[in-house]
N, C-alpha and C positions, 0 to 999 in steps of 0.2 A: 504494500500500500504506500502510494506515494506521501512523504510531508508535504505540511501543510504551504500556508500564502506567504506573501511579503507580511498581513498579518498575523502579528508575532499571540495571538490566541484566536468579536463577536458582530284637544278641540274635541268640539263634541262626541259624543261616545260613539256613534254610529261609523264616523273616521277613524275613530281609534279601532273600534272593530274590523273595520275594512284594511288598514293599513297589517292591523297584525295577521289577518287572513293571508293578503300578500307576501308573508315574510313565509309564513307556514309553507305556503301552497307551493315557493319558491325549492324549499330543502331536497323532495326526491330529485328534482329533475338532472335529467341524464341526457343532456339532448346535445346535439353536434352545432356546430354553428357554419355558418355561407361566408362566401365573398365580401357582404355587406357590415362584415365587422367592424375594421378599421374607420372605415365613414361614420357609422353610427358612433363608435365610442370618441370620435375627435368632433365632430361635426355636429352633431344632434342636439345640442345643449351648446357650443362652445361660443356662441356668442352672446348671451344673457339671453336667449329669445322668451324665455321665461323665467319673470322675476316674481319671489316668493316663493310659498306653498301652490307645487302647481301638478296634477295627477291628470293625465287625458290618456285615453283611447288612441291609437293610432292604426289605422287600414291602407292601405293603397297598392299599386302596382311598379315594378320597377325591371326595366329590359336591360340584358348585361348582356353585353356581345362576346365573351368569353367565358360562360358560365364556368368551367372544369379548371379556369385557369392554366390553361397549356402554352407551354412556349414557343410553339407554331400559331396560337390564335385557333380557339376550340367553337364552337358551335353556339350562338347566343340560345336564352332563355328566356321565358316572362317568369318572374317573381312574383308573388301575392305575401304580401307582410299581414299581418294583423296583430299587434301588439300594446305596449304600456312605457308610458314616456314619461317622466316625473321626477322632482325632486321637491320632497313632501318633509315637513318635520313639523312637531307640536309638543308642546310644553305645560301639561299638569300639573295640578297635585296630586294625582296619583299614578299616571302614566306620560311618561316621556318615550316620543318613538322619532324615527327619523327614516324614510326609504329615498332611494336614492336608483333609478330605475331605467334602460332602454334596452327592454324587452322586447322579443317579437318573434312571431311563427313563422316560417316561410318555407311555401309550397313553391317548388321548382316546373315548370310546365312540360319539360323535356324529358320530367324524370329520375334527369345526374343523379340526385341526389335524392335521399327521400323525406319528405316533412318534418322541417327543424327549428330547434330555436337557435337565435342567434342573440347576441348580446351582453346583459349585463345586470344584475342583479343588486343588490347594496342595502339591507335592512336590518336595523335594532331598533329593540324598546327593552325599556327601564321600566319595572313595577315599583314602587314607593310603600314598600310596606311599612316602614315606620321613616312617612317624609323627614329628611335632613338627615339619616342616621343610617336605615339599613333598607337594602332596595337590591332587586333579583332582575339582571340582567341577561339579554341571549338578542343576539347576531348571527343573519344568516350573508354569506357574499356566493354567489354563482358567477361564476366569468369562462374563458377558455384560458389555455395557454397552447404553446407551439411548438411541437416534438421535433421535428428535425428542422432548423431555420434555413435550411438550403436551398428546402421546396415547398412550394407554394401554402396557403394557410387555407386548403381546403377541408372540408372534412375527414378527410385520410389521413392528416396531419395535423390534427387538433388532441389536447385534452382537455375533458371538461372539468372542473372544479366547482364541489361544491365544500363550503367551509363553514359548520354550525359550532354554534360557541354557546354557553350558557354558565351562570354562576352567579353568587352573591358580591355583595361590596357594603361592607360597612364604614361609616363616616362618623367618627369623632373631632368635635373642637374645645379641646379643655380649654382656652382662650380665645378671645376675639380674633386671634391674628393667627392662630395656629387649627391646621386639620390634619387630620390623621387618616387614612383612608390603606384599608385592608381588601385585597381583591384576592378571589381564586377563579378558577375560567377550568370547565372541564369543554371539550371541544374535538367534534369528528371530523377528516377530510374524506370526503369521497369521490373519488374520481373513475373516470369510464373513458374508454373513445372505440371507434370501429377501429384503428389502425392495427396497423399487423406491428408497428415499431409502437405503441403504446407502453407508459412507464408506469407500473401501479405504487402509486405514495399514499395510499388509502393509512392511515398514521389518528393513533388517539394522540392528543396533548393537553399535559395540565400545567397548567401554569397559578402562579400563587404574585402577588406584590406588593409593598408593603410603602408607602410616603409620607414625609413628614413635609407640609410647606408652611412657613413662616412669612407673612406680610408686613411687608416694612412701612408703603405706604399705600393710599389705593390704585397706585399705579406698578407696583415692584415687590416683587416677590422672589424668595429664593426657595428649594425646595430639594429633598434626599431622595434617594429611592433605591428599594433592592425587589430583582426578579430573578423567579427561579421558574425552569421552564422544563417540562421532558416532553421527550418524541418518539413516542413507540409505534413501529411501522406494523402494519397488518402484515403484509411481504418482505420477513427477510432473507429469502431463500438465496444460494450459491447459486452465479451464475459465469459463466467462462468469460474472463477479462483477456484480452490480448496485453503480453508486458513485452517490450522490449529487452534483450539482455545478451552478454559477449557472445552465445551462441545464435543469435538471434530471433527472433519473433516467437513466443510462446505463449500459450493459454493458458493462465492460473485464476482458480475459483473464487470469487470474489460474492460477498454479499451483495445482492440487488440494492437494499436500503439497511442502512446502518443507525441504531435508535442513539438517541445522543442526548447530553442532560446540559442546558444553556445558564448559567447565572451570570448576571450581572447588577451594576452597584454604578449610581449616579450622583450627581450633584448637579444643582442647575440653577440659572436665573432668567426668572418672566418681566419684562415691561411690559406697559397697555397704556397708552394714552390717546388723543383722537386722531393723531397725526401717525404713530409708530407702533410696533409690533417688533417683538423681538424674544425671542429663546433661544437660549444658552445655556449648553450641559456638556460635562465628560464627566467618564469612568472609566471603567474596567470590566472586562468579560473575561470569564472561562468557558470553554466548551469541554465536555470531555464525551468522547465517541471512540468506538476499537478501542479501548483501554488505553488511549493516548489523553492528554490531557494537552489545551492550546488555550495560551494566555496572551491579553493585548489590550490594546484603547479601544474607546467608542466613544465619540464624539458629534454634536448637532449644533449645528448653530443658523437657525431662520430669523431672518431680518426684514420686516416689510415696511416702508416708508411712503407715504404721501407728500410726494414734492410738490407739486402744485394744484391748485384745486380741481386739477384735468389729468394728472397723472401722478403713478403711482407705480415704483416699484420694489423688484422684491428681489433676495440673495437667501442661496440655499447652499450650505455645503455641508455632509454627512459622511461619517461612516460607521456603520453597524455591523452586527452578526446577526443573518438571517437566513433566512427559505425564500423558495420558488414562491411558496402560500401563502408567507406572509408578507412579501415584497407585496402580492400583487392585491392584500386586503388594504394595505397599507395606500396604493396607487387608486385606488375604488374609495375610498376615504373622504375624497374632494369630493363637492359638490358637481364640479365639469372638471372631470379627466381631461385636461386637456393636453397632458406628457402622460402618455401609457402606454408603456413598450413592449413588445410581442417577448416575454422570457422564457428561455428553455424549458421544460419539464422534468423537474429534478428534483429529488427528495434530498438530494447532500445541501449542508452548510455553506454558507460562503460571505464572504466578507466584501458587503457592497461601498463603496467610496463614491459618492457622489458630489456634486458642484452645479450649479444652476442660477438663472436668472430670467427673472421675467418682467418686462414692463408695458403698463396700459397705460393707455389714453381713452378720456371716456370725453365727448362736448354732450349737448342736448340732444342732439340727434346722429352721431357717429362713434364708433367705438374702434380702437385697433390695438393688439395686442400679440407681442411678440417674445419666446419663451426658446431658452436655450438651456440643455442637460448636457454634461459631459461626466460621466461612470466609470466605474470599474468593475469585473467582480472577480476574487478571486478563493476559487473552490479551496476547501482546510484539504479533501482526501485524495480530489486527482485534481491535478491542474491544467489538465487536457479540457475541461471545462470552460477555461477561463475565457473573460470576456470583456472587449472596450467598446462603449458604445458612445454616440454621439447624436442627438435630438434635438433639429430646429421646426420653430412651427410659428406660422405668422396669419391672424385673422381680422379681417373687418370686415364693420356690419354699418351697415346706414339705415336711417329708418327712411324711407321715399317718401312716404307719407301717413296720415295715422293709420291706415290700416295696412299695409305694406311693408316689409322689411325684406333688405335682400343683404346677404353675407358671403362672402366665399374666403377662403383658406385653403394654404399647403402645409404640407407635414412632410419631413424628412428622416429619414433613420440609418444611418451608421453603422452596422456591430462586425468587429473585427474577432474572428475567435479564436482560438488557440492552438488550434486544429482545425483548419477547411479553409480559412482564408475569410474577406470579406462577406457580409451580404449588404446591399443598399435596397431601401426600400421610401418610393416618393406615393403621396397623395394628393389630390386639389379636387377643390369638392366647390360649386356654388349653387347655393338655394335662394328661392323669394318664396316668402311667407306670403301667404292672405289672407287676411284675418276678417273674415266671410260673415261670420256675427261672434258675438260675447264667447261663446262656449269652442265654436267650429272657425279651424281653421284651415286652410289648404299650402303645401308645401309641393313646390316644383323645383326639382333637383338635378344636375348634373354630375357626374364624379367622374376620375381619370385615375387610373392607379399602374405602377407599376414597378418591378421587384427584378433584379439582377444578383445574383448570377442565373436563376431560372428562367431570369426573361421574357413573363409574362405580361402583358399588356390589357386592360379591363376596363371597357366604358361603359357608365350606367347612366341612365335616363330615365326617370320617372316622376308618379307623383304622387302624394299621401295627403291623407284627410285624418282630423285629429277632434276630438270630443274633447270639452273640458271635463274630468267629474269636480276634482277642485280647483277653483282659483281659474284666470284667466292670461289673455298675455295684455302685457304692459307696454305701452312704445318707450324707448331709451330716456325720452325727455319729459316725461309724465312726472308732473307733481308729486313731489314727494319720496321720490326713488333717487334722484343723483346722489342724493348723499349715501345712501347702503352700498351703492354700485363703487364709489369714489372712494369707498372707506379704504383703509390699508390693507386689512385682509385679503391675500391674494392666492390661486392655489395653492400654493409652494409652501405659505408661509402658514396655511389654515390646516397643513399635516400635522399628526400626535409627533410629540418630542419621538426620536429614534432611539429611546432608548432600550 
């Protein structure tokens, strides 16, 4: 087994009923997802087109001229979606929930493939059994990930992920200025895909943690914290690794998934004021997995700033010990994914290093917004894994008129691997909204996508109709909104400390 990386160790009740239905109804599913991934999860939300609490319905039709994705250019398709578009949260006294949602079915016309879902899932609720003190929490996230990044991200090369969590959290404040908050999290991952190269990480983890934050003033706060984390794989069976060695090339039996026990130990400091945003933490991780034990830093530091009362931006640099599953609950986190990058499928460890920047401009009636990642990751047990990626994405949105909005945006993806060489992968996507009445609105879309070294090329055309159930859309420069839109809170900066 190879050593490890460079690092040296890591509202009303009838809503609240609808919404926790959604989270339930969300857990079995085991479904593949289309072509129309990447667009939906960059595109579909990424320009505020719905501001609020806002849950609708979505149906339409969409033609892709290379449904199979082949890099000859394969046979177009008609598409039929029918799905759930929303990012929904509420705030009790007795239940606190939050979905976060773009979902959808889609029947293929030719066949390819057969009726799936594609998408994106994101739901928790908090019950308050003794408001301010002790409250029983559970989180469902549904997404895919991407088995071999070589070739195309059809359904043949998908895994899907489903990731349930549930547990207590008690809250004590012996003073004004101090809270004490105790959590344990028991939590199943379940994954599936048809592929014949599919990786099963089907894994219990329980996780425990323990903070202490102290408030200095109402704007500044410092804060401790210890986590202790295990990962027991459903699958650890011996499977034939090819090793390198002076005789050359040989097969030696290697665990498929290796269970491993994660702690680590923080310190940090929060500002909050109307203009700034800022967290600040380091510690220390141990992993110990194969009866090796790896120690090292982990460090976070997000900074969001409102520089002028038009723009605003934000600085992200990280490095953590994590998973393929928790990277990617962690990227589902944001309200608009708007950096979400297609990551291996892998049950090992790895040690992610990240760096980022993103800055808006928001006037009365125009928004633009430009966001750049540059990562690392590198695996603790093989580093045949390892991986450098690099993410630009740039989007604006104009409102034409009040009922009217049109946006378009590209996205760019980098990942150099450690073994195979590059892959690049571009998107550009423009839609016009019509906002038809209160509830209904209609969306005409274009997209263009395309991914080297496979070299597939993919245009889509269609167009979707959408139901409010809550809430409605809002034009950019409607009363009462620039200031939430303009606040400093920015993706980047609105992620859980990485600790």
């Amino acid at each position: 087994m190879n050593r490890g990386p460079e690092f040296t160790g890591r509202c009303p009740h009838y809503w609240a009923a609808l919404a926790a239905w959604l989270v339930v109804a969300a857990m079995p599913a085991a479904a593949q997802v289309g072509p129309l991934t990447t667009q939906n999860l960059f595109f579909d939300q990424a320009s505020n087109a719905h501001v609020g609490n806002y849950l609708a319905v979505e149906g339409g039709l969409v033609y892709t001229d290379n449904a199979e994705l082949s890099q000859h250019g394969g046979s177009g398709a008609l598409l039929a979606l029918l799905g759930l578009v929303g990012d929904l949260t509420h705030e009790g006294s007795r239940l606190d929930y939050r979905l976060d949602s773009d979902l959808a079915v889609v029947k293929y016309s030719n066949g390819d493939f057969p009726t799936e879902v594609t998408g994106f899932l994101d739901g928790s609720a908090d019950l308050k059994i003794v408001p301010g003190t002790f409250l029983w929490t559970a989180r469902e996230t549904y997404s895919q990930q991407q088995i071999d990044p070589f070739l195309a991200p059809t359904p043949d090369n998908l895994e899907n992920i489903n990731y349930a969590s549930t547990g207590p959290q008690f809250i004590l404040r012996p003073t004004l200025r101090t809270t004490i908050r105790l959590d344990a999290l028991a939590s199943y991952v379940y994954t599936s895909s048809p592929s014949d190269l599919y990786i099963n990480v089907d894994s219990w983890r329980y996780s425990g943690d323990l903070s202490l934050e102290r408030a200095f003033t109402s704007a500044s706060s410092a804060y401790v914290k210890g986590t202790v984390t295990r990962v027991d794989f459903t699958d650890t069976s011996l499977v034939p690794e090819p090793e390198r060695t002076v005789i050359g090339i040989v097969e030696r039996l290697e665990p498929l998934n290796s269970d491993y026990t994660l702690s680590q130990a923080v310190a940090g400091w929060k500002f909050n004021d109307t203009r700034t945003v800022l967290d600040a933490s380091g510690g220390v991780t141990d992993l110990h997995v194969n009866n090796q034990t790896f120690r090292g830093g982990i460090w976070n530091v997000n900074l969001s700033r409102l520089i002028t009362p038009t723009q605003r931006i934000s600085l992200l640099a990280s490095q953590q010990l994590t998973d393929t599953v928790n990277l990617l609950r962690q990227n589902l986190n944001q309200a608009v994914p708007s950096i979400t990058a297609e990551r291996l499928a892998s049950g090992e460890p790895f040690t992610n290093r990240s760096y980022g920047v993103d800055w808006r401009f928001q006037a009365n009636r125009t928004a633009f917004e430009v966001s750049l990642i540059d990562s690392k990751q590198t695996y603790v047990l093989d580093p045949a894994f390892n991986l450098q990626s690099k993410f630009v994405s740039a989007l604006a949105a104009r409102q034409v008129n009040p009922v009217m909005n049109w946006d378009v945006g590209v996205r760019y993806e980098h990942q150099d691997y450690a073994t195979g060489g590059p892959v690049n992968f571009t998107s550009a996507v423009t839609n016009l909204r019509w906002q038809v009445g209160r509830k209904v609105e209609l969306r005409f879309l274009y997209a263009h996508s395309w991914q080297s070294p496979n070299g597939y090329v993919d245009n889509q055309v269609g167009i979707t109709a959408s139901y409010a159930l809550i809430g409605s859309r809002a034009a950019l420069g409607s009363p009462g909104l620039t200031a939430p839109l303009l606040g400093p809170m920015a993706p980047m900066s609105a992620l859980p400390a990485t600790y």
